[in-house]
DSSP file (Angstrom, degrees, kcal/mol; ACC not computed):
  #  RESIDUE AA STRUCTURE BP1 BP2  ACC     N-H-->O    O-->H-N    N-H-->O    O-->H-N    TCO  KAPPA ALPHA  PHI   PSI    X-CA   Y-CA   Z-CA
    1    1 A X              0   0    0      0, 0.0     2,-1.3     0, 0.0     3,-0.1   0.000 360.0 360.0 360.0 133.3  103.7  107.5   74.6
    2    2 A X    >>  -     0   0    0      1,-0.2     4,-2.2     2,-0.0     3,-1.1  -0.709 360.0-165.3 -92.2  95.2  105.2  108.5   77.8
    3    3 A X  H 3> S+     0   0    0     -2,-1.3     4,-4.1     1,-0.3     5,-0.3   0.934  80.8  49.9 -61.3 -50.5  106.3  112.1   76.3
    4    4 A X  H 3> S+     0   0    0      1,-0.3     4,-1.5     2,-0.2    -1,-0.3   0.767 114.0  41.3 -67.9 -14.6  108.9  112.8   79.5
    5    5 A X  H <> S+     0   0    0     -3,-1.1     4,-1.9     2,-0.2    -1,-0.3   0.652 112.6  57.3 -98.0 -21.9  110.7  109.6   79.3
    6    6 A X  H  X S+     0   0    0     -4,-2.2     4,-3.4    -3,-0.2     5,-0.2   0.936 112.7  37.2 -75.2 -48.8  110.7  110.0   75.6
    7    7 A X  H  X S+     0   0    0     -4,-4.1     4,-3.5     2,-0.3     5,-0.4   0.996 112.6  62.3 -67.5 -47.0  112.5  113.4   75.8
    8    8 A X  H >X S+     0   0    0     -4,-1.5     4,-2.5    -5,-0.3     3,-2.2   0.851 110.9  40.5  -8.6 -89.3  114.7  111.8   78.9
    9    9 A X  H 3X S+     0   0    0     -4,-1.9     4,-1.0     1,-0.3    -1,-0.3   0.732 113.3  54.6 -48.8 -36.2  115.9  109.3   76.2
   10   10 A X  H 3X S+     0   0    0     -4,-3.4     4,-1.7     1,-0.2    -1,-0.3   0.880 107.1  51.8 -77.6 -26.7  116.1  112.1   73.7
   11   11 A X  H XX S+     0   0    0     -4,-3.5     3,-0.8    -3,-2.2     4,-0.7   0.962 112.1  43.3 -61.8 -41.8  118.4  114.0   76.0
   12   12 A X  H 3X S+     0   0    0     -4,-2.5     4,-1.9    -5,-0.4     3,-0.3   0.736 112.0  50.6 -82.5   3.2  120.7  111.4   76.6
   13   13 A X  H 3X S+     0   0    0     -4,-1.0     4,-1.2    -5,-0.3    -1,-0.3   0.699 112.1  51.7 -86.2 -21.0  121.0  110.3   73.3
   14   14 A X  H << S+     0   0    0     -4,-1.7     4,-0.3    -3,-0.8    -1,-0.2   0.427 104.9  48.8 -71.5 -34.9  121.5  113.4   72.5
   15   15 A X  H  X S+     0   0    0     -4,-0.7     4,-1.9    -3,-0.3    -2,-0.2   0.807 114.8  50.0 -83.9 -52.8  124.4  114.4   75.1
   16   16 A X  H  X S+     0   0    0     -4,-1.9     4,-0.8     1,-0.3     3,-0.3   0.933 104.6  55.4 -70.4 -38.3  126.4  111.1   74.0
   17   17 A X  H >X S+     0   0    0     -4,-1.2     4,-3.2     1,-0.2     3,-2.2   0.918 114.4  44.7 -61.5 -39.1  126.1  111.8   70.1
   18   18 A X  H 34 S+     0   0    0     -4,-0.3    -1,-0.2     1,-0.3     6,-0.2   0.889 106.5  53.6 -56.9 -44.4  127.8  115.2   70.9
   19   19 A X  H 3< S+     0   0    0     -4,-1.9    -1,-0.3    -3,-0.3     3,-0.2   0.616 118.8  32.4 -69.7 -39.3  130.1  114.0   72.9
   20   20 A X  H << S+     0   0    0     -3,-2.2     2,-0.6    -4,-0.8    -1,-0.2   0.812 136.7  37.0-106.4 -27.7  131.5  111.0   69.8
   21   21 A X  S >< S-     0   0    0     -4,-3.2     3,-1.2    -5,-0.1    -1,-0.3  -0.850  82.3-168.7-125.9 104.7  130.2  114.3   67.1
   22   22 A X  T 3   +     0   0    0     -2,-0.6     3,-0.1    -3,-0.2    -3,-0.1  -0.124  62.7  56.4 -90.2 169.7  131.1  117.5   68.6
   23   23 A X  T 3  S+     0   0    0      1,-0.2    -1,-0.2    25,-0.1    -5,-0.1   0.152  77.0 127.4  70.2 -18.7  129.2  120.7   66.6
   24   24 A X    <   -     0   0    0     -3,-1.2     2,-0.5    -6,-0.2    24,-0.2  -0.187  41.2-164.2 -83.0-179.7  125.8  119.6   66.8
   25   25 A X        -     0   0    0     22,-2.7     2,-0.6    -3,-0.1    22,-0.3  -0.932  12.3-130.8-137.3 174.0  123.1  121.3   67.9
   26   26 A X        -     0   0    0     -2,-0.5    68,-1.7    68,-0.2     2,-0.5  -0.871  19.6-178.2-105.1 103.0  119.1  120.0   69.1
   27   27 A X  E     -AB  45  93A   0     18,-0.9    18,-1.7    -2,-0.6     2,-0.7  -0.883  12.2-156.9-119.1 125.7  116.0  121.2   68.0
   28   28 A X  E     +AB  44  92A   0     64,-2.8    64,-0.7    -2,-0.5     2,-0.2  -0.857  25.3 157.0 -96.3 137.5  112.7  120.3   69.0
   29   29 A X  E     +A   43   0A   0     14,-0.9    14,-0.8    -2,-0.7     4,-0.4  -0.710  27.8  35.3-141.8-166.5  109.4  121.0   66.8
   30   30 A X  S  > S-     0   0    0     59,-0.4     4,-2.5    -2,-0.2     5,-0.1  -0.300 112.7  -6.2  73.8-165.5  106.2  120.4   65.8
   31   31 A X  T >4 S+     0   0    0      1,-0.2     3,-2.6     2,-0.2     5,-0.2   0.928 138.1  51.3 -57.5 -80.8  103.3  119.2   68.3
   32   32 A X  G >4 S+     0   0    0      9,-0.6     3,-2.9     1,-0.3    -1,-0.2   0.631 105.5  48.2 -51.9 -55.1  106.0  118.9   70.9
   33   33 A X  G 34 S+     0   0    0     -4,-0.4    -1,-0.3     1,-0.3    -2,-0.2   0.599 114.4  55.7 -37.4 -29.8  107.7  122.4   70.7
   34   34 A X  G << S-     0   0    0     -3,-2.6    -1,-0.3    -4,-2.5    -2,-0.2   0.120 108.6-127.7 -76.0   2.1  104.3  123.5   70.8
   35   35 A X    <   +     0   0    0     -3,-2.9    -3,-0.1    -4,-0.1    -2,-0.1   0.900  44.1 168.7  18.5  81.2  103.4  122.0   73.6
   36   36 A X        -     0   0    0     -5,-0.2     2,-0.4    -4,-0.2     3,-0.2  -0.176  38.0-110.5 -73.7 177.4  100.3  120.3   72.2
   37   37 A X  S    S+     0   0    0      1,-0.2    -6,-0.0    -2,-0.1    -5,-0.0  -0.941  93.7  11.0-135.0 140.6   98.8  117.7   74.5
   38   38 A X  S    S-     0   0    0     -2,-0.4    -1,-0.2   -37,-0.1    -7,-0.0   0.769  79.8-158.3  95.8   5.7   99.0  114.1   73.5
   39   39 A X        -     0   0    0     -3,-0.2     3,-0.1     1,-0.1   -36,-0.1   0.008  13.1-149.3 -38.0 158.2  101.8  114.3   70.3
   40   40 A X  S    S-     0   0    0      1,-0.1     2,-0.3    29,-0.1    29,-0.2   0.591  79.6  -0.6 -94.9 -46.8  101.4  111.3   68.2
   41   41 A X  S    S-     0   0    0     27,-0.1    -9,-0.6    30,-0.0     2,-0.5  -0.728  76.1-104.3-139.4-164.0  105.2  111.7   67.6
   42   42 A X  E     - c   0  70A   0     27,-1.8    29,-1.8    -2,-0.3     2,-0.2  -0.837  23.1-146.9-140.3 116.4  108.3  113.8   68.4
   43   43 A X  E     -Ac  29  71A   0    -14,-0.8   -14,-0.9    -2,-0.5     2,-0.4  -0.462  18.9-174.6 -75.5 151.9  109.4  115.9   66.0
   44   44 A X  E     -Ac  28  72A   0     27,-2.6    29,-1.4    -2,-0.2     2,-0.3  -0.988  12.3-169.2-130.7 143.6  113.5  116.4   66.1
   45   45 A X  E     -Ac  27  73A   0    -18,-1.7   -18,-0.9    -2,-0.4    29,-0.2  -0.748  13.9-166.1-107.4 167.7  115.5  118.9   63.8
   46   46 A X  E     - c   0  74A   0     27,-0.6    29,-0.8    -2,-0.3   -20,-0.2  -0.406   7.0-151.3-151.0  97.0  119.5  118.0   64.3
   47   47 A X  E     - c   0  75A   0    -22,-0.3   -22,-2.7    27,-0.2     2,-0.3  -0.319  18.4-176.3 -62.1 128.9  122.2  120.8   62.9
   48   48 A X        -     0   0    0     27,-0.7   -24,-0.1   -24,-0.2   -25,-0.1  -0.898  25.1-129.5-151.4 136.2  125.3  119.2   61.8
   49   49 A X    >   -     0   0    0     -2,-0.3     3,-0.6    27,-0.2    26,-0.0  -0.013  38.4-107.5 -84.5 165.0  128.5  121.1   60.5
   50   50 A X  T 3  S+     0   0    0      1,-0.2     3,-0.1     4,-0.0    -1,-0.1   0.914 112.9  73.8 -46.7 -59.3  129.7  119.5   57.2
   51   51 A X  T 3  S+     0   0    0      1,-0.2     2,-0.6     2,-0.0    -1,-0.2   0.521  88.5  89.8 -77.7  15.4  132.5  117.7   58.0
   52   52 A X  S <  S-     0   0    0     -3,-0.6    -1,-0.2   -31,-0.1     5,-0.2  -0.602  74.5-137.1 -29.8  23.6  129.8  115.2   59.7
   53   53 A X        -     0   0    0     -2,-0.6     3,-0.1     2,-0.1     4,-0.1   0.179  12.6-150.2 -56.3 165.0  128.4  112.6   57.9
   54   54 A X  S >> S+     0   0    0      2,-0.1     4,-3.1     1,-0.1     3,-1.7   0.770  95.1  73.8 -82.3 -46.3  124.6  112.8   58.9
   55   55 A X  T 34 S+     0   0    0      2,-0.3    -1,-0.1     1,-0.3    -2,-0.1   0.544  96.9  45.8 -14.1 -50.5  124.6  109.3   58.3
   56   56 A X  T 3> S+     0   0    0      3,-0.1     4,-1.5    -3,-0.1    -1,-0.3   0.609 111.3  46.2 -24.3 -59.3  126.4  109.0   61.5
   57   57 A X  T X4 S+     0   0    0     -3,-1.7     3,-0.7     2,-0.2    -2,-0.3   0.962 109.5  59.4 -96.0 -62.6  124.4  111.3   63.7
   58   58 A X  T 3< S+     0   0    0     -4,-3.1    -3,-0.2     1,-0.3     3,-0.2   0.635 102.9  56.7 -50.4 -21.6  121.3  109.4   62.1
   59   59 A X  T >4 S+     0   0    0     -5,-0.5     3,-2.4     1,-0.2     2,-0.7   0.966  93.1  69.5 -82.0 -56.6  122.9  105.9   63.7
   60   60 A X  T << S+     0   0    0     -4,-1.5    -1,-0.2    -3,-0.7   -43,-0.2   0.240  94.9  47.5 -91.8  42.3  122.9  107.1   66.7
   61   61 A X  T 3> S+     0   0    0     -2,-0.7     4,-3.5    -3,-0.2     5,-0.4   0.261  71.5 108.6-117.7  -5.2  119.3  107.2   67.3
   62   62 A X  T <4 S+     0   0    0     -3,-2.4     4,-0.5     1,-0.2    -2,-0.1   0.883  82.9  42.7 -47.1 -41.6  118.7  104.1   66.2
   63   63 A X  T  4 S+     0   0    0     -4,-0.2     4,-0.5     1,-0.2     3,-0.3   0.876 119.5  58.6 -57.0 -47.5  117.9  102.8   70.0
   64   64 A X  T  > S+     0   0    0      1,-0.2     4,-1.2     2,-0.2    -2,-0.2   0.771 103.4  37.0 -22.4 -70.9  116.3  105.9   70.0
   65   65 A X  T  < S+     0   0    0     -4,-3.5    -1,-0.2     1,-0.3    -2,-0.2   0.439 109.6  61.3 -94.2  -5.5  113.9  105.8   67.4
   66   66 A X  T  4 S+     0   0    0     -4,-0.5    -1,-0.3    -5,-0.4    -2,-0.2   0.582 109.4  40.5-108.1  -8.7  112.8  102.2   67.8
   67   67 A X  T  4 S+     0   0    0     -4,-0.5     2,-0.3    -3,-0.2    -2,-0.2   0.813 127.5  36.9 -91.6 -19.7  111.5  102.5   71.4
   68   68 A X  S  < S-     0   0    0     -4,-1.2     2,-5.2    -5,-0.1    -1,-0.1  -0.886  84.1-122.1-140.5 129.6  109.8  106.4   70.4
   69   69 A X        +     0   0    0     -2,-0.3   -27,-1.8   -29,-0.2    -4,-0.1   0.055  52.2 167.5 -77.7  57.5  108.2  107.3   67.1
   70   70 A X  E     -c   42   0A   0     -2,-5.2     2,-0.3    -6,-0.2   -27,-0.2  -0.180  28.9-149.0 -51.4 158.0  110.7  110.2   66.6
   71   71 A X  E     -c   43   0A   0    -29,-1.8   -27,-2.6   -26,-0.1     2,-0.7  -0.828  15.8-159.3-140.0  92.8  110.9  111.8   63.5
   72   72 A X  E     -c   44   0A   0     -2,-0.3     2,-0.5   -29,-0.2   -27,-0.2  -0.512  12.4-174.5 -98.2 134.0  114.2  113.0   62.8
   73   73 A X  E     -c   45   0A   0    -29,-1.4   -27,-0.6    -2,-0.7     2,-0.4  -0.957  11.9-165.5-115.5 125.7  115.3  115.8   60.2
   74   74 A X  E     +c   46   0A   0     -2,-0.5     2,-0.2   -29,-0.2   -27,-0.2  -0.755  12.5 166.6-121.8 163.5  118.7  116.3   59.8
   75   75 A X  E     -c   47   0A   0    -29,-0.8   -27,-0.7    -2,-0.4     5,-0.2  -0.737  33.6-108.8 178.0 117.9  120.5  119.4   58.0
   76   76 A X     >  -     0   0    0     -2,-0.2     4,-0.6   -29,-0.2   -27,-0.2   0.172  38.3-113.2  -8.6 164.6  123.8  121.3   57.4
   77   77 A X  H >> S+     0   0    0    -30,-0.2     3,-2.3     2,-0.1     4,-1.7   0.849 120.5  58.8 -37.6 -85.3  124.2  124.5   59.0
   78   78 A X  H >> S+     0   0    0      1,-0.3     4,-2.9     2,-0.2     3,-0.6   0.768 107.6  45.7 -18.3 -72.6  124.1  125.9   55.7
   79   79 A X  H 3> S+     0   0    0      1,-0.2     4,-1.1     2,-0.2    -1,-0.3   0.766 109.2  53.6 -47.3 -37.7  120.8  124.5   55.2
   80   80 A X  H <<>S+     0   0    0     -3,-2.3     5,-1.5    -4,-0.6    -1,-0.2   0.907 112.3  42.9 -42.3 -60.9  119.6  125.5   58.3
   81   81 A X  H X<5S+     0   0    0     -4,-1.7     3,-1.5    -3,-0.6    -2,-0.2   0.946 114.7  55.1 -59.0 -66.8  120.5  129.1   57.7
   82   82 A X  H 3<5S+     0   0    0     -4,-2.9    -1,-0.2    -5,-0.3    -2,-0.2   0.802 119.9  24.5 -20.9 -51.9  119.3  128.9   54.1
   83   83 A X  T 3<5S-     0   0    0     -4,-1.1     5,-0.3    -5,-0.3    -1,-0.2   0.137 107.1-122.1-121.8  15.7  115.8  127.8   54.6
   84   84 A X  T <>5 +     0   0    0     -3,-1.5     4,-3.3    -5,-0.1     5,-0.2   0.710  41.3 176.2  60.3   9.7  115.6  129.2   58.0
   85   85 A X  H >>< +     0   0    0     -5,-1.5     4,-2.0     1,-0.2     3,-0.5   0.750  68.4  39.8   3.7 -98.3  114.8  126.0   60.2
   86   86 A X  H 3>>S+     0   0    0      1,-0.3     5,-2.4     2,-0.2     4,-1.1   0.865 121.7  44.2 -69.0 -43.8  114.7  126.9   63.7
   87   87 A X  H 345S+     0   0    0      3,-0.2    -1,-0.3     2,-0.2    -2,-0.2   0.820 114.6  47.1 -35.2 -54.9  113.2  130.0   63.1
   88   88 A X  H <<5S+     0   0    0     -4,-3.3    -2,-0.2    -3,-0.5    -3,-0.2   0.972 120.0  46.8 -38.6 -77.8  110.4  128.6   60.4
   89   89 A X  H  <5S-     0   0    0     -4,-2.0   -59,-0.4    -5,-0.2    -2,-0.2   0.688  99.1-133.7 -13.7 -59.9  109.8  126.0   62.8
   90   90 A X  T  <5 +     0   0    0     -4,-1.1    -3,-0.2    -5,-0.3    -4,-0.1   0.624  46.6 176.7  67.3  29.4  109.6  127.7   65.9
   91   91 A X      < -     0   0    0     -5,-2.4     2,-0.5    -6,-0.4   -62,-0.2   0.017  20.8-138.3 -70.2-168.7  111.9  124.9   66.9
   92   92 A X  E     -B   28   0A   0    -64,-0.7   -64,-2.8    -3,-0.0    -1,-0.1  -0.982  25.9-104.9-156.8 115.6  113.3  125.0   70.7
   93   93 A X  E     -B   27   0A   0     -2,-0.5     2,-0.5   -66,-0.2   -66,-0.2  -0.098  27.7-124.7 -45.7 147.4  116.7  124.2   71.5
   94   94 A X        -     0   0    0    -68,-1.7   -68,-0.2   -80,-0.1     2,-0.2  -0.978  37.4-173.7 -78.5  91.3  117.5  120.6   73.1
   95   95 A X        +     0   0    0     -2,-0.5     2,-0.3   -80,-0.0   -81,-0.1  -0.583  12.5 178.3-102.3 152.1  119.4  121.1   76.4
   96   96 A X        -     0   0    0     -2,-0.2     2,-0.2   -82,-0.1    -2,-0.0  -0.998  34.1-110.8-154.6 167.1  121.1  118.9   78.9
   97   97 A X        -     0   0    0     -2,-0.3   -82,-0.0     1,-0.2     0, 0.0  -0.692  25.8-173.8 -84.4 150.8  122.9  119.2   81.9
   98   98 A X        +     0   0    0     -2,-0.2     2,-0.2   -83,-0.0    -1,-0.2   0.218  45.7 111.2-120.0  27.2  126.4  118.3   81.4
   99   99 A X              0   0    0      1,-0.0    -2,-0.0    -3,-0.0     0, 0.0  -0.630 360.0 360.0 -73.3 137.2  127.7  118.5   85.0
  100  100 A X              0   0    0     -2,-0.2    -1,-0.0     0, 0.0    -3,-0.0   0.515 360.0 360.0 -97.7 360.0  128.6  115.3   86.5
């Protein structure tokens, strides 16, 4: 797997879902967050407000997830907060430039 072209593709996929679902936020975890060397896959956490469907946010990976073995986990806020995600995790925020 070509790990930078996979996160490339994660960014932008990433940028445009905000863009059509405004409120989420990006986590990476796992072997990647961890900078392991060599990941098998790429783990993704993706924080979504309620009024959301995940279902939605899950679609628009689809492109995604079929060129890159991603492994996506989706969760509320609430859930997040609950069970302590990004923290647990160690996850690492997603960033992208949004300057044009």
């Amino acid at each position: 797997m070509d790990l930078d072209k996979c996160i490339k593709a994660l960014r932008n996929a990433a940028a445009d879902t905000s863009d059509k679902l405004p409120g989420l936020a990006f986590y990476l975890f796992g072997s990647c967050a961890r900078d392991e060397p060599w990941p098998e896959d790429v783990d993704v956490l993706i924080v979504y407000p309620l009024h959301i469907d995940p279902r939605a946010v899950r679609d628009s990976f689809t492109a995604c997830m079929r060129e890159f073995p991603l492994h996506l986990f989706l969760a509320s806020r609430q859930e997040a907060a609950e069970h302590r995600l990004v923290e647990l995790q160690n996850a690492v925020a997603i960033t992208w430039n949004t300057a044009t």
